[in-house]
C-alpha positions in Angstrom: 50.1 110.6 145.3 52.3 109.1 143.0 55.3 111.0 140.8 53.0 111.0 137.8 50.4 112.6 139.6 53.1 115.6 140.3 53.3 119.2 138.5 56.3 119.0 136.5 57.9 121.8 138.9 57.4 119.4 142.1 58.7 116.6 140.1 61.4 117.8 139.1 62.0 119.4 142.7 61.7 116.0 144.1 64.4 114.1 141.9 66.9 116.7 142.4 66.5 116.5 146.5 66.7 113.0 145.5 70.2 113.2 143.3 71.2 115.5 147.0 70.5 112.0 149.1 72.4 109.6 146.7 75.6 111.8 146.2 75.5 112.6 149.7 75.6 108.7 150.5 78.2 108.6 148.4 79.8 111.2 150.5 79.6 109.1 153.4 80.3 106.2 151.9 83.7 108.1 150.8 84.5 108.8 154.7 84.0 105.8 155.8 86.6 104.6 153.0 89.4 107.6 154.1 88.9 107.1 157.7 89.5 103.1 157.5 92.3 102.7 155.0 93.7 106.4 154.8 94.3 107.0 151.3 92.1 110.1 149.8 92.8 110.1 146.8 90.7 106.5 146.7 87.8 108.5 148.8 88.5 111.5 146.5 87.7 109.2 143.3 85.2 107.4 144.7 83.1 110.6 144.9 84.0 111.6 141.5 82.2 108.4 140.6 79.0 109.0 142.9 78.9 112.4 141.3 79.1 111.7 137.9 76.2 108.7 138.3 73.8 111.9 138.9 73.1 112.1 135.6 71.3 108.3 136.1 68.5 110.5 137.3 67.7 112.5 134.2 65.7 110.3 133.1 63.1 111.2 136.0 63.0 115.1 135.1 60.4 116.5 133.6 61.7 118.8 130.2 58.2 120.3 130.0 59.1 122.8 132.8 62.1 124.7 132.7 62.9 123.3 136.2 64.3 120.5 134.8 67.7 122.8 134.7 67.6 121.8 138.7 70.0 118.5 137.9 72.4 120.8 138.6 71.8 121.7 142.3 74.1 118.8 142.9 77.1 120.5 141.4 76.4 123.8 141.9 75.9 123.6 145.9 79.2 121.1 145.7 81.1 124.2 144.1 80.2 126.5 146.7 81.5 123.9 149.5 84.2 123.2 147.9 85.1 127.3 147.2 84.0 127.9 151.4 86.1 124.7 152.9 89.0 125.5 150.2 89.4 129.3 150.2 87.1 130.4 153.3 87.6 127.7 156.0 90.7 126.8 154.8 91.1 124.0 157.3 92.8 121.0 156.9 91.5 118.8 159.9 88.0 119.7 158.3 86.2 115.8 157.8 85.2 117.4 154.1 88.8 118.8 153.2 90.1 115.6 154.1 87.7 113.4 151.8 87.6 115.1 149.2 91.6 115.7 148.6 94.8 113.6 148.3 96.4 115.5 150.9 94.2 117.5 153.5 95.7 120.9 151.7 92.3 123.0 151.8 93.8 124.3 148.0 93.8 121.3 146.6 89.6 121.3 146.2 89.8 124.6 144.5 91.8 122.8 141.6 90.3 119.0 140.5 87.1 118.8 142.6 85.5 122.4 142.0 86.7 121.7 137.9 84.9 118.0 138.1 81.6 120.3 139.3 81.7 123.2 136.7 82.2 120.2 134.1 79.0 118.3 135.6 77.2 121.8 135.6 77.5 122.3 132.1 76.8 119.0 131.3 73.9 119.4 133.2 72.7 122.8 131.4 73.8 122.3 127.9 74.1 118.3 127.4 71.3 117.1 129.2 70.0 113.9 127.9 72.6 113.5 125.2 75.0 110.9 124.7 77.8 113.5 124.6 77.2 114.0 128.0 76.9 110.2 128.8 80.9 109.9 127.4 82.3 113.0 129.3 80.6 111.8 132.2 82.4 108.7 131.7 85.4 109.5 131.2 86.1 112.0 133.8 84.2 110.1 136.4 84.9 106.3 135.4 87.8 106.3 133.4 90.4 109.2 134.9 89.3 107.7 138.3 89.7 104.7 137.8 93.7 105.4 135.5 94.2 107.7 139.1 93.6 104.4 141.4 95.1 101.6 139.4 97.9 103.6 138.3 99.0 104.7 142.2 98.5 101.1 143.9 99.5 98.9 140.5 101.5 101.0 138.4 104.5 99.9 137.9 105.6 101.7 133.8 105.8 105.0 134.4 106.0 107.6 131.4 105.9 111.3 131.6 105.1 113.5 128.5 106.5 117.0 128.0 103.4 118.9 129.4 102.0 116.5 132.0 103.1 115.0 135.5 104.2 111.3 136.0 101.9 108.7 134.5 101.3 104.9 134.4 100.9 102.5 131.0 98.4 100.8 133.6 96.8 103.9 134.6 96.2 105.2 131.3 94.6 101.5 130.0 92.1 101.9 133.1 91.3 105.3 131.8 90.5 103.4 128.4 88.7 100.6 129.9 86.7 102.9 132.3 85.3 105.0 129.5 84.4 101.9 127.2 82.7 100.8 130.5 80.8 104.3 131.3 79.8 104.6 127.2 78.1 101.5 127.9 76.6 102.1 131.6 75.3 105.7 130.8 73.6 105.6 128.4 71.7 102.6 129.0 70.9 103.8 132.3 69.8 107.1 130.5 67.6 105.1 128.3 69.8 106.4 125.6 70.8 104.6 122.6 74.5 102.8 123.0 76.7 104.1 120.7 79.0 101.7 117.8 81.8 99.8 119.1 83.8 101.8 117.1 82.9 105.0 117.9 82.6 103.9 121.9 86.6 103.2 121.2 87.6 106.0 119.3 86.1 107.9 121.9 88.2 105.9 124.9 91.7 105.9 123.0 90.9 110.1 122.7 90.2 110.0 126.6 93.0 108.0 127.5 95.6 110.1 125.0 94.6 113.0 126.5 94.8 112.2 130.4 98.1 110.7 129.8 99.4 113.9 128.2 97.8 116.7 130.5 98.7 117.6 133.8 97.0 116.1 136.6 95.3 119.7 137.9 93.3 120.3 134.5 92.9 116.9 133.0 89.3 116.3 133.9 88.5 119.9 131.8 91.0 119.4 128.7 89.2 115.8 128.5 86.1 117.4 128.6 86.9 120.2 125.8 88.5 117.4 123.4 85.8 115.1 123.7 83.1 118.2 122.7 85.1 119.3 119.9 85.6 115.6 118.6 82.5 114.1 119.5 81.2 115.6 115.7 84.3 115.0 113.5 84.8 111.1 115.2 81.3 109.9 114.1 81.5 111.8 111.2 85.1 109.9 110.4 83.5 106.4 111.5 80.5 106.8 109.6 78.2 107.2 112.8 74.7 109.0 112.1 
């Protein structure tokens, strides 16, 4: 019996077991990365990336049954792993503590990496199928990754602004160049429409201002606030329906 043959509940069960099996490849993928070459905050990104790719699989969820609200298991079982290792366990030799952070303190996943999964669940509740969601999503999972990569292997112009930690020009042009990049992936993987050029870049400059003028620890949720509030007034500014 194929998926179109499926009650919409058991559908929609299936793909989110199924978005459980790709981030968790990712996962191990992410491992395999921190124990070979011993830099996690590469591994630490890298997940950020799987995770925020989950929302490739909306397209599979049937909105005819409220169960399509189950695209969030991903995040909201990753919250609760991340709260347990980080505030429970509290054990820095622990394989997931040391993936998942820069520096195997069990604390640090109760800052970025339990924000990154509040920010994918309400994406996942309130922005589902929207191309809002398809530029948060790229942002925080393509372009601040990508700006916190570049910037610590090739960065070599560093800036600091008053309210935020040590930055990198290159860094900060990755963030740029990451979002462009997502606004393009995301949606067409979505089946979504692609936005303007303009608008795609109004959107990236915003993302990149902002990561390079907010501290590291809440970046990924002051990106995600700006971009709400100026997803309206930028289209309406550009001219974009």
């Amino acid at each position: 019996m194929g998926l179109s043959e499926l009650s919409p509940l058991w559908n929609n069960i299936i793909i989110s077991l199924l978005t459980v099996i790709y981030t968790k490849i990712g996962l191990q993928i992410a491992t395999r990365l921190r124990e070979r070459h011993g830099k996690g905050n590469d591994s630490r990104k890298l997940i950020h990336f799987f995770n925020s790719s989950w929302l490739l699989f909306w397209p599979l969820f049937d909105v005819t049954h409220w169960s399509w609200r189950l695209n969030t298991l991903v995040p909201v079982v990753l919250a609760l792993k991340l709260f347990h290792s980080g505030a429970i366990l509290a054990d820095p030799e622990d394989p997931f503590v040391r993936v998942v952070s820069r520096s195997s303190s069990p604390s640090e996943l109760l800052y970025g990496p339990i924000q990154f999964s509040a920010i994918m669940t309400w994406v996942g509740l309130t922005k589902f199928m929207t191309e809002e969601a398809a530029v948060i999503m790229a942002a925080v999972g393509i372009g601040d990754s990508l700006a916190s990569v570049i910037g610590s292997r090739y960065g070599r112009h560093v800036y600091q602004m008053p309210f935020s930690n040590m930055k990198t020009i290159e860094g900060s042009m990755f963030v740029f160049l990451g979002t462009v990049g997502g606004c393009y992936l995301y949606p067409y993987g979505m089946g979504l429409q692609v936005q303007p050029l303009r608008l795609i870049l109004a959107y990236s400059g915003v993302a990149s201002m902002v990561e390079g003028c907010t501290p590291g620890s809440i970046d990924n949720v002051v990106m995600t606030v700006v971009l709400h509030f100026l997803s309206g007034p930028l289209k309406q500014a550009l001219e974009v329906p």
